[in-house]
C-alpha positions in Angstrom: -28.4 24.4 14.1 -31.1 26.8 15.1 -29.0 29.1 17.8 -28.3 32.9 17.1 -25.1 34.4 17.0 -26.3 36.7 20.1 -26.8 33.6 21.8 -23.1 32.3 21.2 -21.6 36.0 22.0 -23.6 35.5 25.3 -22.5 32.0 26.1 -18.8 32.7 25.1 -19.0 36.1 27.6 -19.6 33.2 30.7 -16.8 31.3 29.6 -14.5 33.9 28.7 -10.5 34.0 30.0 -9.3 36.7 31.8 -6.9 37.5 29.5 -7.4 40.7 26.5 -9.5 38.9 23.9 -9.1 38.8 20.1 -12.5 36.8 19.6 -14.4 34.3 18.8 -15.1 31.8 15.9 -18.0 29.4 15.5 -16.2 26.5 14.2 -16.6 22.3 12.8 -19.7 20.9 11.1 -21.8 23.7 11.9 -19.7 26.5 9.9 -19.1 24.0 6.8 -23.3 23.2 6.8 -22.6 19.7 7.6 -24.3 19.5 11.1 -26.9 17.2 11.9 -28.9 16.3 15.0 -26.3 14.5 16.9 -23.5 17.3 16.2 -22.3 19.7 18.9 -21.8 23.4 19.0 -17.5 24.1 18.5 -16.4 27.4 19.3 -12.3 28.4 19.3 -11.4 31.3 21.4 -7.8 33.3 21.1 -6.4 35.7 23.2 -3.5 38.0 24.4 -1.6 35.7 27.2 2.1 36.7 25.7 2.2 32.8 25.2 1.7 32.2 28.6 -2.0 30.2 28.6 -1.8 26.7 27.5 -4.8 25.8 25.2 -7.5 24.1 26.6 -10.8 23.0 26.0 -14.2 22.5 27.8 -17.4 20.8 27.2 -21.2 22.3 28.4 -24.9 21.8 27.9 -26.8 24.6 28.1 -30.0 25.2 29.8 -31.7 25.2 26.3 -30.3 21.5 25.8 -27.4 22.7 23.2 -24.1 20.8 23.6 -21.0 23.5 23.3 -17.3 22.3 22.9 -15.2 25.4 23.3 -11.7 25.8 23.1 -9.4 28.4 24.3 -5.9 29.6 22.8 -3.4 32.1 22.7 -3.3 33.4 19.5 0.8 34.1 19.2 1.0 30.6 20.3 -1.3 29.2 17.9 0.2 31.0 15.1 3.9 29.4 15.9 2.2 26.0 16.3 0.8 25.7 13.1 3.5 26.7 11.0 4.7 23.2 10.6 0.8 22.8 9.0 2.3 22.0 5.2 4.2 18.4 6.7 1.7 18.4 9.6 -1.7 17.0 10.0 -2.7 18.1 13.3 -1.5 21.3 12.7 -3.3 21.3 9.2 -6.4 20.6 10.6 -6.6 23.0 13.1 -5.7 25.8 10.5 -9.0 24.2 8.0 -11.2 24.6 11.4 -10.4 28.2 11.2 -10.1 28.9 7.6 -14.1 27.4 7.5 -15.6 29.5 10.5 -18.1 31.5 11.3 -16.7 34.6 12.6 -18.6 35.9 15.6 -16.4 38.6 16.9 -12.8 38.9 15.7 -10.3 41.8 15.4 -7.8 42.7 13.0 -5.2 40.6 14.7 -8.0 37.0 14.7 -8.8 37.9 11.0 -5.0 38.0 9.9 -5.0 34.4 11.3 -7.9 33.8 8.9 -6.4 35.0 6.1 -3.1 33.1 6.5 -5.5 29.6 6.9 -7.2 30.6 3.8 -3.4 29.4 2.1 -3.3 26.6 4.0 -2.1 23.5 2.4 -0.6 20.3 3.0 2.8 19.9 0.8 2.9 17.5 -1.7 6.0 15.6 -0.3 3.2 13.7 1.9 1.5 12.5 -0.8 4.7 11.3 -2.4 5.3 9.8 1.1 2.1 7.8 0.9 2.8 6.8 -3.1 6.6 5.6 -1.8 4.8 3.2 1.0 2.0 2.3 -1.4 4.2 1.0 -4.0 6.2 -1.3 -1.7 3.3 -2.8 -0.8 1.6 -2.9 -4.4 2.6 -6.4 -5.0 0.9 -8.0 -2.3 -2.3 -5.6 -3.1 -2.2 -7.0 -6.6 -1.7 -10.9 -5.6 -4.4 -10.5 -2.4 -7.4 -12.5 -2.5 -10.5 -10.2 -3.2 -11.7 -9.7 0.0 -8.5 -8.9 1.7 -7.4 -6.8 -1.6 -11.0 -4.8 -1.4 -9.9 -4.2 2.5 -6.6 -2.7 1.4 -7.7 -0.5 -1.4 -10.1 1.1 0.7 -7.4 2.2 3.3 -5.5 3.2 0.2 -8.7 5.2 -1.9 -9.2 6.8 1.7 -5.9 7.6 2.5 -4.9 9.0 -0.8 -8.5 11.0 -1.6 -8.2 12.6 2.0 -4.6 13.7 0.9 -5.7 15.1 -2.2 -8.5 17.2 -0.2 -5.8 18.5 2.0 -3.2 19.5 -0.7 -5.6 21.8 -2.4 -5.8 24.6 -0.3 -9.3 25.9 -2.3 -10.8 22.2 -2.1 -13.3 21.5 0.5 -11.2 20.9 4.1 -11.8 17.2 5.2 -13.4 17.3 8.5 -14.4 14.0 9.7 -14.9 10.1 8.0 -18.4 11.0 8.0 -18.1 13.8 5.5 -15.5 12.2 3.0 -18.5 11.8 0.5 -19.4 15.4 0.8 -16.3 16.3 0.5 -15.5 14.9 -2.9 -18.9 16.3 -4.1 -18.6 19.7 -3.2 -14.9 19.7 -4.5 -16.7 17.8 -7.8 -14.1 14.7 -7.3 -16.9 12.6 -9.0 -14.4 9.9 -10.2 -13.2 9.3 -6.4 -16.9 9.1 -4.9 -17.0 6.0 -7.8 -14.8 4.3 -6.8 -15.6 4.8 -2.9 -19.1 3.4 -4.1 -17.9 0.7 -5.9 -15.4 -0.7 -2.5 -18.0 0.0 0.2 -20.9 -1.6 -1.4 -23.6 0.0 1.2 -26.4 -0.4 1.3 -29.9 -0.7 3.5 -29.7 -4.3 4.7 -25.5 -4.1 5.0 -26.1 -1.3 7.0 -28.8 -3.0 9.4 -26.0 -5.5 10.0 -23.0 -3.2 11.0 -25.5 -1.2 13.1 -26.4 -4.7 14.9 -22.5 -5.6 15.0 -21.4 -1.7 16.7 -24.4 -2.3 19.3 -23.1 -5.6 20.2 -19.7 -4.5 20.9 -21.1 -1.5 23.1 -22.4 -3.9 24.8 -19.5 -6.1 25.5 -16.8 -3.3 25.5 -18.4 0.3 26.1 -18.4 0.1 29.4 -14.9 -0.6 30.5 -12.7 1.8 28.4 -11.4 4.7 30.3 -13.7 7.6 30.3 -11.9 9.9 27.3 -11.9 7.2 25.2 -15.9 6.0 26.6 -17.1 9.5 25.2 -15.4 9.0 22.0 -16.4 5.7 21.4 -20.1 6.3 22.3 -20.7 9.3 20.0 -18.8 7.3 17.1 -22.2 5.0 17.7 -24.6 8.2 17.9 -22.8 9.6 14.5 -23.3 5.9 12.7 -27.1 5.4 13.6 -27.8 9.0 12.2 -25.6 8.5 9.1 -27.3 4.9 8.7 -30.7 6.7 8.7 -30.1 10.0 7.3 -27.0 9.3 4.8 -27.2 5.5 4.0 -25.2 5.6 1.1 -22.6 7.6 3.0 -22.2 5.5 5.7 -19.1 3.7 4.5 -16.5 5.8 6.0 -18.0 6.5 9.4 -19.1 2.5 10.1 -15.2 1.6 9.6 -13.9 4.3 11.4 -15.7 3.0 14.5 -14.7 -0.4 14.0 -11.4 0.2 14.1 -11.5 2.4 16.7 -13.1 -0.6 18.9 -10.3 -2.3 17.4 -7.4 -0.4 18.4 -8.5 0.5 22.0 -9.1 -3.4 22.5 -6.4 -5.1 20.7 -3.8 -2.2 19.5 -3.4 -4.9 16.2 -4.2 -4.0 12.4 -7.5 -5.9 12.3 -5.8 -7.0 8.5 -3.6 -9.3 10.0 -6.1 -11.3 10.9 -7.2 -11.7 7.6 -3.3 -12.3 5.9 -3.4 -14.8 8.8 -6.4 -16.4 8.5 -6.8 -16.0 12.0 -10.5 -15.9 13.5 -11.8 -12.6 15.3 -12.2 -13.2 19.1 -15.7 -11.4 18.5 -17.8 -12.1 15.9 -19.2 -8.3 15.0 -15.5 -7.9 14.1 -16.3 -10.0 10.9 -19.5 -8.2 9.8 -16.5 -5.1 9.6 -13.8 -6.8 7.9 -15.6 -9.1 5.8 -13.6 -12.9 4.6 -16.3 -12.6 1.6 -16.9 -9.7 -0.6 -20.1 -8.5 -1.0 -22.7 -9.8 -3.6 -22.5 -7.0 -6.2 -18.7 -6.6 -6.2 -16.4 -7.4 -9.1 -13.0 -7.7 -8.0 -11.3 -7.4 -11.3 -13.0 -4.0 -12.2 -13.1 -2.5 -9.4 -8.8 -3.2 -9.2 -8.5 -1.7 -12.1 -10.5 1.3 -11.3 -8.2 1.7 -8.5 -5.3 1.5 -10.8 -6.3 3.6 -12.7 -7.0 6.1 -10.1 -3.9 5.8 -8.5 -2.0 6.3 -11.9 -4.0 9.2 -12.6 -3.2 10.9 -8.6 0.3 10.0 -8.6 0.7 11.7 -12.4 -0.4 14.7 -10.5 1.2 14.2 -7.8 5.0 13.8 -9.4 4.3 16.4 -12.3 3.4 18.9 -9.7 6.6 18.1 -7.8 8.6 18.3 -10.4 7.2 21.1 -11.5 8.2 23.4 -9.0 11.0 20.9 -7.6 11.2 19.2 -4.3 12.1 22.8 -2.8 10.8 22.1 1.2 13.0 19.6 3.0 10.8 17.2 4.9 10.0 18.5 8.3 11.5 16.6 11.6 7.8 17.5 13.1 5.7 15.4 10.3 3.5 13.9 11.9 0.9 11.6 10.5 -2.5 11.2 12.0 -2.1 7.9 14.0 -3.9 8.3 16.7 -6.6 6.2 17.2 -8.9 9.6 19.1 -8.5 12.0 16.2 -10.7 11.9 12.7 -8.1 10.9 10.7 -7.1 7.6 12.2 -8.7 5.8 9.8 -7.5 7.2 6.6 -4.0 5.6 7.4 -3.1 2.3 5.9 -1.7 1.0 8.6 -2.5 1.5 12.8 -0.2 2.2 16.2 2.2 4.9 16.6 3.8 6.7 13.7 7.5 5.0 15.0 5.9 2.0 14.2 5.2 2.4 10.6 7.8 4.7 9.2 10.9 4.0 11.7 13.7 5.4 8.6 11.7 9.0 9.2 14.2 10.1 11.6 16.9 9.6 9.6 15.8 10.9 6.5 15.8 15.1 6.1 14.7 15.1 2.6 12.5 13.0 0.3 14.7 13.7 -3.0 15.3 9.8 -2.7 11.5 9.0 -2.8 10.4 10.2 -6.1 12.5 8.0 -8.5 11.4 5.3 -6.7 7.3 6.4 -6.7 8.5 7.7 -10.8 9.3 3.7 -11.4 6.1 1.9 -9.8 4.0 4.5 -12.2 5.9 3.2 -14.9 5.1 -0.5 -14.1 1.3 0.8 -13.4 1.0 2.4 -17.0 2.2 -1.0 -18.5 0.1 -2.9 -16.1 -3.5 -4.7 -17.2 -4.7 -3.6 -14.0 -4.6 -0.1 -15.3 -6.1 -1.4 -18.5 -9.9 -0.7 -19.5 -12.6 -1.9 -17.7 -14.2 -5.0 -18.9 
């Protein structure tokens, strides 16, 4: 991103509120170093309203051609919003956007809220969370056929690696499905970017063919969505042809985050039904995503165990750490998991739809005491389990 700070100051001084700033903070894939040719300036504004300013955001291209995503908020208000962030994944997020920026002008009042996202963490009780619904559907992981199975533990490997990220507050902040490769090797996760390679199986010619697939459902589909989601959908293609050319063997992540998003927005259905089903795709580029057939160079019976093995491994952390220093913070009302199809997370989840779809018993439960004896047994049956035996 070749743009000065001076210019920044200067654009943010047009687009600034009336009301007493605290600053300014050049934020997203161009404060982490992750910004390529496609990406867009983010800038996050706070200010003095007394809580009175709802936050807001706004989109401009300069005269010079730079795309700039700003968004305003009142500071106080901020603050009280992202206190849920340890059982909160919006809230989480928005506290990593900070704790990674570039400050452009800040006083004392901006930097305290930097300091406080520098602790930032999600709590471990999600992750036990995600190890309670993976072990109830372990069994019909392990029995899978290895197409479907390969489906499933990449939903799982994504979900519980992006968890991991997020429960560390010193390990790199996961951004966006794009940059979940980066991630792991800046944090040094080598093991996890393994196993990542050994689900996706990219490559130049299996990248040529989801490229072809995304371009045919733009044609078909792009131009009817609503215009939020057209926007969404049409950079999703934009970050995909750069990350095919640019970062082929990180493409993984990014290709299936914007096949399900087609998904979703057309059917609102988890696309693995239709493989449990047997059920054919109403569009064929569908099929080039979710694959009936694993790829050439796959071996489903080491790459399960790898997965075992790495789930033992996380959910030994996971339930030592917990019990290390007890199950102290009661589960949070206000956890919110990131199911929303329009935010970067949506396609770490294992499952799709609204959160009151998937975990209806939330409501009613204020503490998850009850959750680790039952994730505590399915690591038992892993450790005596061939799949978390030595590879072959």
């Amino acid at each position: 991103m070749n743009v000065s700070k001076e210019f920044l100051l200067s654009f943010f001084g047009g687009k600034r509120k009336l009301y007493p700033s605290h600053g300014v903070l050049l934020v997203g894939s161009a404060s982490r170093g992750y910004s390529t040719k496609a990406s867009d300036i983010d800038l996050m504004a706070f200010y003095n309203s007394g809580s009175q300013m709802n936050p807001d955001s706004e989109f401009c291209v300069t005269g010079e051609g730079h795309e700039i995503t700003i968004e305003h908020h009142d500071l106080s208000r901020f603050i009280d919003e992202a206190l849920d962030h340890r059982h909160n994944l919006s809230s989480l997020r928005m506290l990593k956007k900070v704790r990674d920026a570039v400050v452009l002008e800040a006083d004392q009042e901006l930097m305290g809220l930097i300091e406080l996202a520098k602790q930032a963490h999600l709590d471990l009780t999600v992750m036990l969370w995600a190890f309670r619904e993976l072990s109830r559907q372990w069994e019909e992981i392990k029995l899978a056929k290895p197409a479907l199975q390969r489906h499933y533990m990449i939903q799982w490997a994504e979900l519980l690696i992006s968890l991991r990220l997020l429960c560390d507050k010193n390990a790199p902040s996961y951004s966006k499905p794009k940059w979940l490769y980066r991630n792991l090797r800046d944090g040094h996760f080598e093991e996890m970017k393994c196993l990542l390679d050994d689900l996706y199986q990219i490559g130049a010619a299996r990248n040529a063919g989801k490229l072809e697939a995304l371009e045919g459902l733009e044609r078909k589909y792009l131009a009817s969505f609503p215009e939020v989601n057209r926007g969404f959908i049409k950079f999703m293609g934009t970050e995909c042809r750069e990350m095919a050319v640019q970062f082929p063997e990180e493409a993984g992540p990014v290709f299936r985050f914007a096949a399900n998003a087609y998904f979703w927005l057309l059917f609102a259905k988890d696309p693995l039904g239709y493989l449990r089903n047997h059920a054919p795709f109403r569009d064929a580029e569908f099929e080039v995503f979710y694959e009936r057939k694993t790829p050439e160079n796959y071996h489903p019976t080491r790459t399960l165990r790898k997965f075992g093995s790495f789930i033992r491994e996380l959910g030994r952390w996971v339930v030592a750490d917990i019990s290390l220093h007890r199950l102290g913070s009661v589960m949070s009302r206000r956890f919110v998991p990131y199911f929303l199809i329009n935010y970067n997370m949506a396609n770490m989840l294992p499952y799709g739809g609204k959160s009151t779809d998937i975990i209806p018993s939330l409501g009613k439960c204020d503490c998850p005491d009850t959750w680790l004896p039952e994730v505590e047994n399915f690591l038992e049956i892993l450790e005596s389990s061939a799949v978390c035996g030595a590879n072959p």
